[in-house]
Backbone bond lengths (Angstrom), bond angles and torsions (degrees), N, CA, C in turn:
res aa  C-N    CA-C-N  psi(-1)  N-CA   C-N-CA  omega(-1)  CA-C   N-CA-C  phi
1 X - - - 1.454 - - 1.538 108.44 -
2 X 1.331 123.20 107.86 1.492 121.77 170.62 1.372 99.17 -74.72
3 X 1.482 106.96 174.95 1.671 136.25 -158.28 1.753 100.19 -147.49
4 X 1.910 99.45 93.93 1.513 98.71 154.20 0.948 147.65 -13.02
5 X 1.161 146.87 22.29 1.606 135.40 -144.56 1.712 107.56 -42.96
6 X 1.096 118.28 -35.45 1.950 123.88 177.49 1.876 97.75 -56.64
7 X 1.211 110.54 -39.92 1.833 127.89 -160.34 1.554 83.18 -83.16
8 X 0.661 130.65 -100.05 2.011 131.49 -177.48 1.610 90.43 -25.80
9 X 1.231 150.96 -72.37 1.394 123.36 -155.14 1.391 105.95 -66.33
10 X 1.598 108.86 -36.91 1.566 96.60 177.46 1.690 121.44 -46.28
11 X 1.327 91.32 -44.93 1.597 89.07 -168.25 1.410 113.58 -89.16
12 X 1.080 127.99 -21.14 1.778 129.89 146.25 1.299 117.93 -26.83
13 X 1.864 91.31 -62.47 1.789 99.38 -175.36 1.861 118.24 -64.25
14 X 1.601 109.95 -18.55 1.509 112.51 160.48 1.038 122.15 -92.52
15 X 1.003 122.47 -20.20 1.720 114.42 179.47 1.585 121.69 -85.67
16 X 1.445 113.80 -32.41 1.468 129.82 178.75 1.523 114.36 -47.45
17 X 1.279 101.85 -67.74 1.720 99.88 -172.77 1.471 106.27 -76.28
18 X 1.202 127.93 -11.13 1.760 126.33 154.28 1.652 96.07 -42.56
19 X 1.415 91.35 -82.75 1.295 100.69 -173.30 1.518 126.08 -24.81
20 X 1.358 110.74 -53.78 1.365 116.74 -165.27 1.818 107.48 -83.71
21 X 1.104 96.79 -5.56 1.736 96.03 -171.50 1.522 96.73 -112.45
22 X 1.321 134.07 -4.36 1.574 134.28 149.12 1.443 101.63 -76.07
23 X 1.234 147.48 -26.83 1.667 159.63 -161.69 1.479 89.47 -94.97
24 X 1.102 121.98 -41.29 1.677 119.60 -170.22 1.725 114.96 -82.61
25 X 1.262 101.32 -35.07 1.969 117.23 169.64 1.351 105.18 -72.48
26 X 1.223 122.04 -58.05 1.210 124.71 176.55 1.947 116.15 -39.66
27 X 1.163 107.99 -50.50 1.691 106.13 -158.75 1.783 78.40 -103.85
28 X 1.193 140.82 -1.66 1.583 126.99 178.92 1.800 75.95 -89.83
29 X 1.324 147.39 -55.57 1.703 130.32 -163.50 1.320 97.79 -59.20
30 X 1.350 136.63 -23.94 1.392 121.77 -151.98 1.349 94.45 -98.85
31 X 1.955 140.88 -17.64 0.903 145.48 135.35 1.229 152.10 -23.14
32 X 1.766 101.33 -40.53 1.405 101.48 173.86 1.486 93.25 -147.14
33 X 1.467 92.93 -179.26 1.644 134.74 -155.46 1.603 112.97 -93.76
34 X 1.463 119.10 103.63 1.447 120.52 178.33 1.200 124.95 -126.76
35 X 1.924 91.39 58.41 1.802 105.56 171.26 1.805 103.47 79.67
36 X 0.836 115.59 -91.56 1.592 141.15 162.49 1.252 153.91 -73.60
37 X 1.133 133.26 120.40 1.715 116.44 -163.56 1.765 99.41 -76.30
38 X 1.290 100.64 -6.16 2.329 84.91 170.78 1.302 107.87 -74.89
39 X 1.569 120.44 -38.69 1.399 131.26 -166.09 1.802 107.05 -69.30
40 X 1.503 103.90 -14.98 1.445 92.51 -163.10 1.645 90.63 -116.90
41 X 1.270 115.44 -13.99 1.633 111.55 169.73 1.427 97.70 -61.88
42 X 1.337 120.64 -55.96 1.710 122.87 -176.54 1.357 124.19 -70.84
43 X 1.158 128.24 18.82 0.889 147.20 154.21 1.448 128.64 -103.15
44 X 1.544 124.65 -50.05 1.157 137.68 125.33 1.432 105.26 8.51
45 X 1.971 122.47 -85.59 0.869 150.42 -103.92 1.702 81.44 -114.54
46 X 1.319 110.84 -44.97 1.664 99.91 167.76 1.350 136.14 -85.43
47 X 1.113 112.89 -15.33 1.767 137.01 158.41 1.475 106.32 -57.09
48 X 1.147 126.21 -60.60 1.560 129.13 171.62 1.240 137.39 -88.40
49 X 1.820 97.87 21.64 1.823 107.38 148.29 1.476 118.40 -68.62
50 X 0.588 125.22 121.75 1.953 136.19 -170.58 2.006 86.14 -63.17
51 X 1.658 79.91 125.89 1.470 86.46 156.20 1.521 139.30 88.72
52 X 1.810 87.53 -28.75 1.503 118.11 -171.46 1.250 110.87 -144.99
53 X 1.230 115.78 -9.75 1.910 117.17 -173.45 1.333 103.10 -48.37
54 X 1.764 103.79 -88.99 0.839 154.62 -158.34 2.006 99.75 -36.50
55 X 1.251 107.45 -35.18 1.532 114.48 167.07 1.246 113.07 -42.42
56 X 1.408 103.84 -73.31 1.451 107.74 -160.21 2.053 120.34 -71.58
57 X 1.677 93.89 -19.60 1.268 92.96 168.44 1.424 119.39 -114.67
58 X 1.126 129.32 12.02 2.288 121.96 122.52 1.253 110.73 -36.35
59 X 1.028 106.54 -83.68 1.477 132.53 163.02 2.103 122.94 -6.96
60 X 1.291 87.55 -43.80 1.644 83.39 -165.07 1.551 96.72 -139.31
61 X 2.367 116.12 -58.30 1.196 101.42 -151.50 1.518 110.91 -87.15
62 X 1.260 110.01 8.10 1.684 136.07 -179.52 1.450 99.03 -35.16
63 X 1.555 97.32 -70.02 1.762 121.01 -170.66 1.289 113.70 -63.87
64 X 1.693 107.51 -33.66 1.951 97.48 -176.94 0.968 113.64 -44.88
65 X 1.538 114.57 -47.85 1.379 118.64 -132.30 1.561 96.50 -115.64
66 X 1.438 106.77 140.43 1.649 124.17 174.18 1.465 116.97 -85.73
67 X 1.592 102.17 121.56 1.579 92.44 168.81 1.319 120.23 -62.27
68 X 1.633 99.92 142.61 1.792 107.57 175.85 1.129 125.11 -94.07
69 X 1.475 145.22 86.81 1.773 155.00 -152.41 1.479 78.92 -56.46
């Protein structure tokens, strides 16, 4: 079985910045303050859906939550 090397960068080059922008939601929830530890488990919890989190909380849980100095 040979191995694409063109097929591996393709899919490197899509999967990476997924990756890194679920890595970026993730440690921005663990940053700040959203009233409540339920509000920030669920948030948490949508930040670290692979692939798709990270959408919906840019998007929305960005603003709840206050950064903590």
């Amino acid at each position: 079985m040979t191995v694409d090397l063109k097929l591996i960068a393709i899919f490197l080059g899509l999967c990476v910045p997924f990756l890194l922008l679920t890595i970026l939601a993730v440690v921005s929830v663990a940053q700040r303050d959203f009233g409540s530890p339920g509000k920030k488990a669920l948030w948490w919890i949508i930040a670290s859906i692979p692939f798709l989190g990270f959408i919906p909380y840019f998007l929305f849980g960005i603003r709840q939550g206050k950064k903590v100095e």
